[in-house]
C-alpha positions as CSV (number, residue, x, y, z in Angstrom):
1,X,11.1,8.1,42.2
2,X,8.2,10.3,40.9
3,X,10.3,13.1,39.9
4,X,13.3,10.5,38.7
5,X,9.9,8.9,36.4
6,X,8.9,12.3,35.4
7,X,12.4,13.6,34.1
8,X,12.8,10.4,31.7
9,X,9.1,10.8,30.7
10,X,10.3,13.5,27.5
11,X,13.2,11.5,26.9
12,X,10.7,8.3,26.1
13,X,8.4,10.4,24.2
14,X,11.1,11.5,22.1
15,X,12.7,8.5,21.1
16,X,9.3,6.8,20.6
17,X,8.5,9.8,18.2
18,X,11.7,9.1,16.6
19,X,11.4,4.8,16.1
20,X,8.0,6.3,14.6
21,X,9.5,8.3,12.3
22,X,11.7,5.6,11.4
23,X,9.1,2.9,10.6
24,X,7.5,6.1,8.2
25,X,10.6,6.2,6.5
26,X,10.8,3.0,5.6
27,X,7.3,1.6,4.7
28,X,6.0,3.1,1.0
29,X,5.5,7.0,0.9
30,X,3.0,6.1,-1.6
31,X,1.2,3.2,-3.6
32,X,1.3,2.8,-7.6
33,X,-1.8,4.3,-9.5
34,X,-2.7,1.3,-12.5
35,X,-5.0,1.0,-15.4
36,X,-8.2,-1.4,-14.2
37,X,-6.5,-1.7,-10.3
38,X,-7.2,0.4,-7.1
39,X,-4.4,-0.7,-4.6
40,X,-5.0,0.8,-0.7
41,X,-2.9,0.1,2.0
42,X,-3.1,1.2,5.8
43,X,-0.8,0.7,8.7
44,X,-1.7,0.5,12.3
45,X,0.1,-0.2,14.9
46,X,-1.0,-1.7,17.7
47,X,0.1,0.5,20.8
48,X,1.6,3.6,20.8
49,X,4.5,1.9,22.9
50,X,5.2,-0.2,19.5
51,X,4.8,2.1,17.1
52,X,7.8,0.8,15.3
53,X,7.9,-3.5,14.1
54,X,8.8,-5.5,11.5
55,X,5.2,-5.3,9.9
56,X,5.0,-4.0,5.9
57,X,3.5,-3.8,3.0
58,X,4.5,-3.0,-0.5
59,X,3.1,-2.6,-4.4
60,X,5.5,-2.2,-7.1
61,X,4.4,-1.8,-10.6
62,X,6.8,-4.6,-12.6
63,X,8.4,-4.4,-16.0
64,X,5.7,-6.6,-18.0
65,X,2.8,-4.2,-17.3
66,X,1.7,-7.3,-13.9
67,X,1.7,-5.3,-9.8
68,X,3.2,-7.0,-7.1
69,X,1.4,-7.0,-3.9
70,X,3.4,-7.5,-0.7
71,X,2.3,-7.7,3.3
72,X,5.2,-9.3,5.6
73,X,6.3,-9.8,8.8
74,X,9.4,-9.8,10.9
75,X,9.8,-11.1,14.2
76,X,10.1,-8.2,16.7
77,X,9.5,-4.7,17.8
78,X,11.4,-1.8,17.6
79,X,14.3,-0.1,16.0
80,X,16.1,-3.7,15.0
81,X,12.8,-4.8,13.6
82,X,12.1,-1.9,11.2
83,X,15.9,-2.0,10.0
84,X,15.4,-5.8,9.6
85,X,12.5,-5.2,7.5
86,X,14.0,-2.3,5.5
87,X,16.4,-4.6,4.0
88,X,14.5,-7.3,3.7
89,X,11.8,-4.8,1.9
90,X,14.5,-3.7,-1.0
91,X,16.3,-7.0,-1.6
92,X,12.4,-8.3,-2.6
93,X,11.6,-5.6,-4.6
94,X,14.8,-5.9,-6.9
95,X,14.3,-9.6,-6.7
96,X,10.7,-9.3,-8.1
97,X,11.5,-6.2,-10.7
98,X,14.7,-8.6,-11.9
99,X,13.7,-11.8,-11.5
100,X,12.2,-14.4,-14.5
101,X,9.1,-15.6,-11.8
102,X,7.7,-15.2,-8.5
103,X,9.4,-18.5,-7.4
104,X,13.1,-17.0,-8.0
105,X,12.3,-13.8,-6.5
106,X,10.8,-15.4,-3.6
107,X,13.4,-17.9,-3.4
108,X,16.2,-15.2,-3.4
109,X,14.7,-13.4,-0.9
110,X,14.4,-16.9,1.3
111,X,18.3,-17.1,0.6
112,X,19.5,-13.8,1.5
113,X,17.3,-13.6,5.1
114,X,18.8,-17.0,5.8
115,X,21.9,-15.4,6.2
116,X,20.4,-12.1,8.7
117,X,19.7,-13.9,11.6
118,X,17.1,-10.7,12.1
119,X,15.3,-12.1,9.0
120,X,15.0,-15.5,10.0
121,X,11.3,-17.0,10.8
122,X,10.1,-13.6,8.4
123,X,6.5,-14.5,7.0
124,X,5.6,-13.2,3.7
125,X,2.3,-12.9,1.3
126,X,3.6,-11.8,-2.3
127,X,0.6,-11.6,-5.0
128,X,2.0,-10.7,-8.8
129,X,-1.4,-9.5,-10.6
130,X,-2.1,-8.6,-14.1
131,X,-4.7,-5.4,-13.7
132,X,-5.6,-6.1,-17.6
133,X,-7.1,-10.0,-16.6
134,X,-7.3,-10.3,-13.1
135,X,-4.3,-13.1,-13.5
136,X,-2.7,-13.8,-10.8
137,X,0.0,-15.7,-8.8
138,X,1.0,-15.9,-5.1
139,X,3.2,-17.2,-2.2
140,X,2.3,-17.3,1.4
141,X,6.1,-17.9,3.5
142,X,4.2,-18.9,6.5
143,X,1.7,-16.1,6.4
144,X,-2.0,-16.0,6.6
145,X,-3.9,-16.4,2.9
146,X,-5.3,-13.7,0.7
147,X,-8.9,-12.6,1.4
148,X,-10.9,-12.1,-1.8
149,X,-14.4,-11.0,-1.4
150,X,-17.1,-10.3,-4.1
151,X,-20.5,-8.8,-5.0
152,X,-23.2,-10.1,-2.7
153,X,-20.9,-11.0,0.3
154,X,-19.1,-13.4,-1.6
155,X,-15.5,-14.3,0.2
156,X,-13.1,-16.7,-0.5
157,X,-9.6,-17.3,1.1
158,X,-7.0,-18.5,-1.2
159,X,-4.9,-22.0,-0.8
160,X,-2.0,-21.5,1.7
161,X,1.1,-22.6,-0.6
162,X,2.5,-24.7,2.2
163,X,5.8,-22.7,2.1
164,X,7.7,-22.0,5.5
165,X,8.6,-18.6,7.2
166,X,12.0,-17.2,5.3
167,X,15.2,-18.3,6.2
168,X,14.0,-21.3,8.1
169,X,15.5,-24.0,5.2
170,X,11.6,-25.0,4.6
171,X,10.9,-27.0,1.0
172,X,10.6,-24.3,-2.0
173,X,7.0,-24.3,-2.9
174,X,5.8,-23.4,-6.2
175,X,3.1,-20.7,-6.7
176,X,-0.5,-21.2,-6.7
177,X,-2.7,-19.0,-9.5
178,X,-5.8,-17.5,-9.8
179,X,-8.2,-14.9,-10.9
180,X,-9.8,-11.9,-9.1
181,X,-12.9,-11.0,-11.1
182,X,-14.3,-7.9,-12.1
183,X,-15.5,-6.1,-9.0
184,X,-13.4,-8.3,-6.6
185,X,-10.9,-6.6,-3.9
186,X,-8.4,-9.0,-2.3
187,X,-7.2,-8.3,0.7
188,X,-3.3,-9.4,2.1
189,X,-3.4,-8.5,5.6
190,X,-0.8,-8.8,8.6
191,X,-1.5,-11.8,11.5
192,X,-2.0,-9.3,14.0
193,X,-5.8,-8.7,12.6
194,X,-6.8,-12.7,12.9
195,X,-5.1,-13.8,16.2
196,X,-5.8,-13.1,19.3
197,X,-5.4,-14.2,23.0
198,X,-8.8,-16.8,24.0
199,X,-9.8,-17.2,20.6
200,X,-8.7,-19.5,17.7
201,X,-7.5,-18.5,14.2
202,X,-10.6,-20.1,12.7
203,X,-12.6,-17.5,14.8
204,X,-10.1,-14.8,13.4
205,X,-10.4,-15.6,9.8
206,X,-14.1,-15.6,9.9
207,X,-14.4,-12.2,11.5
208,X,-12.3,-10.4,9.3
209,X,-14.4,-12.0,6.7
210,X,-17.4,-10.2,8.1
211,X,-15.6,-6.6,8.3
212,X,-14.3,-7.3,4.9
213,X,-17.5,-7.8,3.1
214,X,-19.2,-4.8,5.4
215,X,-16.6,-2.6,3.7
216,X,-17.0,-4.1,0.2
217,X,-20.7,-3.6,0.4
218,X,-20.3,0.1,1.0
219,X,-21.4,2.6,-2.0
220,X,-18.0,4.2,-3.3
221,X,-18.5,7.5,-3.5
222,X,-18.0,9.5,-6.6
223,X,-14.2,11.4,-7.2
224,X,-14.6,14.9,-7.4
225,X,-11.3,16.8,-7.8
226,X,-10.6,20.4,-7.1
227,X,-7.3,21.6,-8.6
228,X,-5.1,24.8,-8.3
229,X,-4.9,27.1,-10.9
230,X,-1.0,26.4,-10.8
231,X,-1.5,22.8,-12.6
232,X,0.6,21.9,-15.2
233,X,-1.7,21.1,-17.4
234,X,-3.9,24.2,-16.8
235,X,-1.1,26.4,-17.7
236,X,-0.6,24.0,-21.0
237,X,-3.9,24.6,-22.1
238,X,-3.9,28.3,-21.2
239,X,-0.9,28.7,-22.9
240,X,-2.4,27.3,-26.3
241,X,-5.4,29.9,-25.7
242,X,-3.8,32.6,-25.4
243,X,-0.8,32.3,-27.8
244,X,-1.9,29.9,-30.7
245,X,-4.0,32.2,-32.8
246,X,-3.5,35.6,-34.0
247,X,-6.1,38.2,-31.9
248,X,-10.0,37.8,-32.9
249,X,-9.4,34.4,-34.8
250,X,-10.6,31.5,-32.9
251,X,-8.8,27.5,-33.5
252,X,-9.1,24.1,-31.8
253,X,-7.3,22.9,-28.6
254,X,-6.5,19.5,-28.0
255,X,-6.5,18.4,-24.3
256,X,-6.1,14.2,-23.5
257,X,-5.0,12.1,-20.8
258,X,-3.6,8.3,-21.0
259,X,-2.7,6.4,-17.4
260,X,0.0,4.5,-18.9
261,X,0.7,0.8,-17.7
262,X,3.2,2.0,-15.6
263,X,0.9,4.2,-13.9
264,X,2.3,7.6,-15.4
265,X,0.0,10.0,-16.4
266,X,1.1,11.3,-19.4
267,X,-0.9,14.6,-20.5
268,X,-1.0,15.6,-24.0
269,X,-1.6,19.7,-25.0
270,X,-2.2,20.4,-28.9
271,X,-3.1,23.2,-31.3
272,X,-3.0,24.0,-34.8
273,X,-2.0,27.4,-34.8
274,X,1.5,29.4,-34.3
275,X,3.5,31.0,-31.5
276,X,1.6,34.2,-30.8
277,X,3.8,36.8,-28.6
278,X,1.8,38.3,-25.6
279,X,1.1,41.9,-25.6
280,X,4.0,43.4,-23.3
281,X,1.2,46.0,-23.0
282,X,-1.0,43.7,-21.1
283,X,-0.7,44.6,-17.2
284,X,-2.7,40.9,-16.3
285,X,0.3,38.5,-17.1
């Protein structure tokens, strides 16, 4: 038995590695950088052995300049959940980049995992913010409430809406708004950080409270960037150096930046001079 156990061993590992790679795959390669917002996200599973589940999270910049904010769950583990959750992941974000309000897009994405019976009993916490006023509106599909925690250990946890798990044929509830002030980070978070075998949910919510506010109390500590010479816009700039402006005659270079609403950053490279050929003498370029 010990050297049947030991010659299945790498073929565990392996497919573990690969479920892992899987969930990867399908969860964002990367979150939205927005004027007046900084959006984090972190996932953790809770084993090894379930690397892969129907746990997610999503941030989508939207057409009217607003960021949706998404954490989910689907019931499961393994390769079925994370597929599950994959298409449950796209059909929201078209429904939220297409649709008039957060009730239709939530409501379509109620309608289509009614018909997946992987889908069915989904929870969901969808947040549309507006970065420029701190706006915003939600829905919790049988999820646990955004955290909001403030300056001096100030927390709050939003009203539930009351709505049921997806696909479950649970009354539509309409969305509940509110405001996240200046200098107040809202957290949407999964169930598996609140309950917990031998302790209640109340006990839960209350000690993520305490972590949350211990990490919003923390200094920030300043960005400092250091950037290859190959950047873009450091070969822009030395381009209008060197090539603007005839040879002893100095002029002005323009150099801005702009993070545009949908989070591009779009860099902007001027001079007043004209196109200069480089000395085919010069053995440096």
């Amino acid at each position: 038995m010990g050297q049947e156990r030991a010659a299945a061993q790498p073929g565990y590992v392996r497919a573990r590695d690969v479920v892992a790679a899987l969930q990867e795959v399908l969860l964002p390669c990367a979150l939205p950088v927005l004027p007046n917002v900084r959006i984090a996200a972190r996932y953790l599973a809770a084993a090894q052995d379930q690397a892969a589940s129907g746990d997610w999270f999503d941030a989508i910049p939207l057409p009217d300049g607003k960021a949706a904010l998404i954490v989910g769950d689907v019931v499961g583990h393994g390769v079925a959940a994370s597929a599950a959750m994959g298409q449950l992941r796209a059909v929201l974000k078209h429904a939220l980049v297409t649709a008039p309000d957060l009730a239709a897009a939530v409501g379509h994405a109620d309608a289509f995992a009614a018909g997946e019976a992987a889908l069915r009993a989904a929870t969901l916490a969808v947040v549309r913010l507006d970065p420029a006023t701190g706006e915003l509106d939600y829905v919790t599909c049988g999820h646990p409430p955004p955290l909001v925690v403030g300056p001096g250990r100030a927390f709050r946890y939003l009203r539930r809406t009351d709505a049921g798990p997806l696909g479950t044929a649970s009354p539509a509830q309409a969305p509940r708004s509110a405001t996240l002030a200046a200098g107040e980070t809202m957290l949407l978070y999964s169930d598996g950080l609140v309950e917990r075998p031998g302790r209640t949910l109340e006990d839960g919510l209350a000690e993520l409270a305490t972590v949350a506010q211990d990490a919003a109390a923390g200094q920030l500590a300043p960005l400092r960037l250091d950037l290859p010479p190959g950047l873009a816009a450091v070969e822009a700039v030395t381009n209008a150096v060197e090539h603007a402006y005839p040879s002893g005659r100095e002029g002005p270079v323009g150099f801005g930046a702009e993070l545009l609403a949908d989070g591009c950053l779009e860099v902007r490279v001027s001079d007043q001079g004209n196109w200069r050929e480089p000395d085919p003498a010069a053995s440096d370029r």
